[in-house]
C-alpha positions in Angstrom: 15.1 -10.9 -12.2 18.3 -9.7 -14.5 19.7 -8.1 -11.7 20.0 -11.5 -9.0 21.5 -13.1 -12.5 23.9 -10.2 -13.4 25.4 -10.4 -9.8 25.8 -14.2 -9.7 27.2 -14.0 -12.8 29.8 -11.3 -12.2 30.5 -13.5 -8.8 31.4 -16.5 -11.8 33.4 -14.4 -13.6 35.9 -13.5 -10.3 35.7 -17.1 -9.7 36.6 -18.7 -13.1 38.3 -22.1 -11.5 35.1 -23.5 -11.0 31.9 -23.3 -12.3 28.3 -23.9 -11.1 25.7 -25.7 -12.7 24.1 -24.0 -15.9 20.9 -23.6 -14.4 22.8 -21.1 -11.5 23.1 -18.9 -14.4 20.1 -19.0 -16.5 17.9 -19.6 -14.3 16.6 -22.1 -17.1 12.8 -22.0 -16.2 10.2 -24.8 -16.1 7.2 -23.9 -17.9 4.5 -25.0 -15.4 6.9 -22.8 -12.6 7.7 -19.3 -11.6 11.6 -20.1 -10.7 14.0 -18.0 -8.9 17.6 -18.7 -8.3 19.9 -17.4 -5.4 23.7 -17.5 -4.3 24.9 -16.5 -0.7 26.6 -17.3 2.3 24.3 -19.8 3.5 21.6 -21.8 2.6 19.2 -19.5 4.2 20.7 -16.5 2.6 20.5 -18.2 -0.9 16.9 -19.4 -0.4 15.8 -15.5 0.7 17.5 -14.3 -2.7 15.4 -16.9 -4.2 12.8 -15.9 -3.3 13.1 -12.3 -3.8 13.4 -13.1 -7.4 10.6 -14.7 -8.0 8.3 -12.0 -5.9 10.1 -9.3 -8.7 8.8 -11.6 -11.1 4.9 -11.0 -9.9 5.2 -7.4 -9.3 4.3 -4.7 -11.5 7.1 -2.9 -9.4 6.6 0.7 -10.2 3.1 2.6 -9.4 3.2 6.2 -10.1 -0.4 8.0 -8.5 -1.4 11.3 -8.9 -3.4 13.5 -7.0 -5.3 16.8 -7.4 -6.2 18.8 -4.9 -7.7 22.5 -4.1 -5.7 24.4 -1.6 -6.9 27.5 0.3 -4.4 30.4 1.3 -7.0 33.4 2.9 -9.0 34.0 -0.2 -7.3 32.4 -2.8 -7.7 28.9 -4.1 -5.2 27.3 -6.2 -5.2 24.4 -8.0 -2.6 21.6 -6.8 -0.6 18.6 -8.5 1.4 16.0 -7.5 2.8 13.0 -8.4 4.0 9.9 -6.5 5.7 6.8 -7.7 6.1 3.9 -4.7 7.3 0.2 -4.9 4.5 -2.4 -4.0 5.0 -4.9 -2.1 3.1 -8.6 -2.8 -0.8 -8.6 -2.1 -0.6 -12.1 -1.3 1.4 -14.7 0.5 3.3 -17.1 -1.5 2.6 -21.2 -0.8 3.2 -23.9 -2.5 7.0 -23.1 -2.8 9.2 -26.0 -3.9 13.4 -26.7 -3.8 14.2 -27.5 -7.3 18.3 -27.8 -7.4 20.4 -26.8 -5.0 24.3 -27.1 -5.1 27.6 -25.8 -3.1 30.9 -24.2 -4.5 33.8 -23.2 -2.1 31.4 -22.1 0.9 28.5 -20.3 -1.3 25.4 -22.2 -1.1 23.0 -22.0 -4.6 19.5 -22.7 -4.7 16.9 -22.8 -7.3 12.9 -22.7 -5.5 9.6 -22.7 -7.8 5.7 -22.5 -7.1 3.6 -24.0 -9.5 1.4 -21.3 -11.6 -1.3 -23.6 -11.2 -1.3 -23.0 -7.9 -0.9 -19.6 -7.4 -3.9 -19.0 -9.6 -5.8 -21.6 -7.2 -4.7 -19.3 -4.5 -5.4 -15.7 -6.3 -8.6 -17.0 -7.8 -10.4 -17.7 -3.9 -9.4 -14.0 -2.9 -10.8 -12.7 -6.5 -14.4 -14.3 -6.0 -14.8 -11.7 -3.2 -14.7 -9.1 -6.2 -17.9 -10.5 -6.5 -19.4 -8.9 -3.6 -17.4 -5.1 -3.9 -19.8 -2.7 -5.1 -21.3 0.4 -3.9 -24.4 0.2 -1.8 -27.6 1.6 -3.1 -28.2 4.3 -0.5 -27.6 8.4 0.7 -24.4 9.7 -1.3 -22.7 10.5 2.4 -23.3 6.4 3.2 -21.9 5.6 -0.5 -18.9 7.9 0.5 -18.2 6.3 3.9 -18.5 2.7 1.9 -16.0 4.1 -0.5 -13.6 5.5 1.9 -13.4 1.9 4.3 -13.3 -0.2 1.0 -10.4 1.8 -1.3 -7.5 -0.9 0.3 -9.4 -3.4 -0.8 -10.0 -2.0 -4.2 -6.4 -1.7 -4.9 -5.4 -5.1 -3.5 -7.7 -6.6 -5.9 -6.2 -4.5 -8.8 -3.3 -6.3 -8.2 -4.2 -9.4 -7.9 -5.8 -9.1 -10.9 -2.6 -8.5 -12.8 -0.9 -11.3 -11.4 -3.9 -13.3 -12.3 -3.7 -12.1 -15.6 -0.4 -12.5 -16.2 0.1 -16.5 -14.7 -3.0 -17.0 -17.0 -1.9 -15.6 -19.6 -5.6 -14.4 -20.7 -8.3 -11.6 -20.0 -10.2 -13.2 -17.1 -13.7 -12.1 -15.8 -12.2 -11.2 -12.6 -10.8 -7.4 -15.1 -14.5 -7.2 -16.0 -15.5 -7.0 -12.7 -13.0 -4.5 -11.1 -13.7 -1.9 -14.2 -17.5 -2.1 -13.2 -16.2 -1.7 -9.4 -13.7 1.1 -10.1 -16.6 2.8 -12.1 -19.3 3.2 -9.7 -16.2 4.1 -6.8 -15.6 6.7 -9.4 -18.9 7.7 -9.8 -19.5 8.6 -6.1 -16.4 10.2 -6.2 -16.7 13.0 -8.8 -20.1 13.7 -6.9 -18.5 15.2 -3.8 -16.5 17.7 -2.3 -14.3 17.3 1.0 -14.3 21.0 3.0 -11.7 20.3 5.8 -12.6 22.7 9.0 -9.7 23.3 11.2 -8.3 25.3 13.9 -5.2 26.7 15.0 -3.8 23.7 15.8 -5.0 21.7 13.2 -4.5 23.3 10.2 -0.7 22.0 9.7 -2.1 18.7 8.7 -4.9 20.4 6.1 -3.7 19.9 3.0 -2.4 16.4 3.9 -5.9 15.6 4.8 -7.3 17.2 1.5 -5.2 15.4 -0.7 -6.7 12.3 0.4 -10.4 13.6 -0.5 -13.0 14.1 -3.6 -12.7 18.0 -4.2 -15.0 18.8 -7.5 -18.2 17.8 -6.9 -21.5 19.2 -5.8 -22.3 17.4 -2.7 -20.5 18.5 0.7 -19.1 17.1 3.0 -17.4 18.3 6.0 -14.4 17.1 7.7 -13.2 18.6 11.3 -10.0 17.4 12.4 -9.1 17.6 16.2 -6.5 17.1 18.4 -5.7 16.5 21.9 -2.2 16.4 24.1 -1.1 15.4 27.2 2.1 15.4 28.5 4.5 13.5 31.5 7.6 14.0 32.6 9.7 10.2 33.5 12.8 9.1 33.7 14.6 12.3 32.6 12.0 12.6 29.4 9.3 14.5 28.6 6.5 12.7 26.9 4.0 13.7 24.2 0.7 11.6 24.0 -1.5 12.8 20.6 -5.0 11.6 20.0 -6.1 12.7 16.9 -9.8 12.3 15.6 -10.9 13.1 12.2 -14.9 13.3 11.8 -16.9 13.4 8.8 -20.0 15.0 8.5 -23.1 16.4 6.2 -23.0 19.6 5.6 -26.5 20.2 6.5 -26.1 19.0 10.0 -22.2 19.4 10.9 -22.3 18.0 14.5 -23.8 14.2 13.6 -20.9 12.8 12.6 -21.3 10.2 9.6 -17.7 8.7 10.2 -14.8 8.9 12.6 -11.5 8.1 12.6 -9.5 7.9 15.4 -5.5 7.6 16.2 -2.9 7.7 18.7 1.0 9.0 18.9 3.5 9.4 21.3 6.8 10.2 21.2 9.6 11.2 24.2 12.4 14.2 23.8 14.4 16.3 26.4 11.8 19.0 26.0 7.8 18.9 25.4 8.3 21.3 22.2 10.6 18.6 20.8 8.6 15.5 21.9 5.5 17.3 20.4 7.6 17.6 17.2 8.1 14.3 16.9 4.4 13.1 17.4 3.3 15.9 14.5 5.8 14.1 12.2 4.0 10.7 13.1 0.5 12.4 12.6 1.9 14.1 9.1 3.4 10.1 8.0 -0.1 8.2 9.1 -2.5 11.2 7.5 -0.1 10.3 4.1 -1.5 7.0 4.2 -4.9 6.0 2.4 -7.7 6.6 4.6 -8.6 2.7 4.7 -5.5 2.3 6.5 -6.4 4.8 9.2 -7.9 3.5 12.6 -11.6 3.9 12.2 -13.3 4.5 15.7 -16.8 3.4 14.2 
């Protein structure tokens, strides 16, 4: 929020003729609101700064992850760490938002818009009671691990709704209960396993992006075999690179029934196939970087 004030105020201080109403400058909050004030060009622009600072006012705006991971070079297998920091984006959509002062100065439009906490605990509280229902099914460790992988998005989301909760509420609510018993028994199935990713030739570029998305210190395996398959057209003066990449999970004991599949498609266009397949393998590295709940599942 500091930063939207700092700017408008260094616009005041350039224009010191004129001034805007007090609450332009400090924002001055209603307790029952989350309030965030904007100055721009137009009325639209204004309202879209707004609204910006109130959304920095929900988010917990830096996550740093880490990861560990075991990579394999011939016979050797090292021990890898990294670590990540991203900005989150809002895990819900904001309703409820009201126009509370609004006022023009030489052509620059300044709004102040607020949502009622009431309501956006109404709102986060409906999508919390599903917590509820998350937990890890009482079944084979390779079912548990395929429930696990499909329901980590969700497991995240509802970690940050929980903050926001927390913080509108201003107390610990049940709902933080709840996701530490969830995030436990993910945990738990978790530490049990150990991802083996089987590639070829062609396939073995995108290895360690895959393993650093897997369990690697447990007992049980399970095998992953990723595969890929090209075709290629020549149109309008462009050569064309179609991947479809499949990614199948399996038990070690039986490594051709597949326990999970996932399933995705790139293409991408260049002046020769070598750089149009180039492209696509840079698509393929960005979507395997991605948490495997976001991947396409094919069942």
């Amino acid at each position: 929020m500091s930063k939207y004030l700092f700017g408008i105020a260094l616009f005041l201080c350039s224009h010191s003729s004129w001034a805007w109403p007090e609450w332009v400058t400090t924002n001055s909050a209603k307790p029952e609101y989350i309030t965030g004030v904007g100055v721009g060009a137009s009325r639209a622009e204004a309202e879209n700064a707004a609204l910006a600072e109130i959304t920095a006012q929900l988010l917990v705006q830096v996550n740093t992850n880490t990861s560990q991971w075991l990579e394999k070079n011939n016979q050797q297998t090292t021990n890898q760490f990294t670590q990540r920091t991203q900005t989150k984006t809002l895990p819900f959509k904001l309703v409820g938002i009201e126009s509370l002062n609004s006022s023009t100065k030489r052509n620059q439009f300044a709004v102040q818009i607020g949502i009622k906490k009431r309501r956006l605990i109404q709102v986060i509280d409906s999508e919390l009671v599903n917590l509820k229902h998350l937990s890890v099914p009482e079944s084979h460790i390779e079912q548990q691990f395929v429930w696990v992988v499909e329901n980590q998005g969700k497991l995240a989301r509802h970690a940050d709704l929980v903050d926001i909760y927390q913080m509108l509420s201003g107390s610990q609510s049940t709902y933080r209960i709840l996701l530490a018993k969830v995030t436990q028994q993910f945990n738990r199935v978790w530490r049990n396993l150990s991802c083996r990713v089987v590639t070829d030739s062609e396939t073995a570029q995108f290895q360690t992006h895959i393993e650093r998305q897997l369990p690697c210190g447990g007992n049980h395996e399970i095998w992953i075999r990723p595969n890929i398959q090209w075709k290629h057209a020549t149109a309008h003066g462009y050569k064309h690179a179609k991947a479809s990449f499949i990614i199948q999970f399996m038990q070690a004991s039986d490594p051709f029934l597949p326990i999970k599949t996932y399933q995705f498609e790139v293409m991408a266009k260049a002046k020769s196939i070598q750089k149009a397949k180039g492209i696509a393998i840079k698509q393929l590295s960005s979507q395997l970087q991605q948490p495997i709940s976001l991947w396409e599942s094919a069942q």
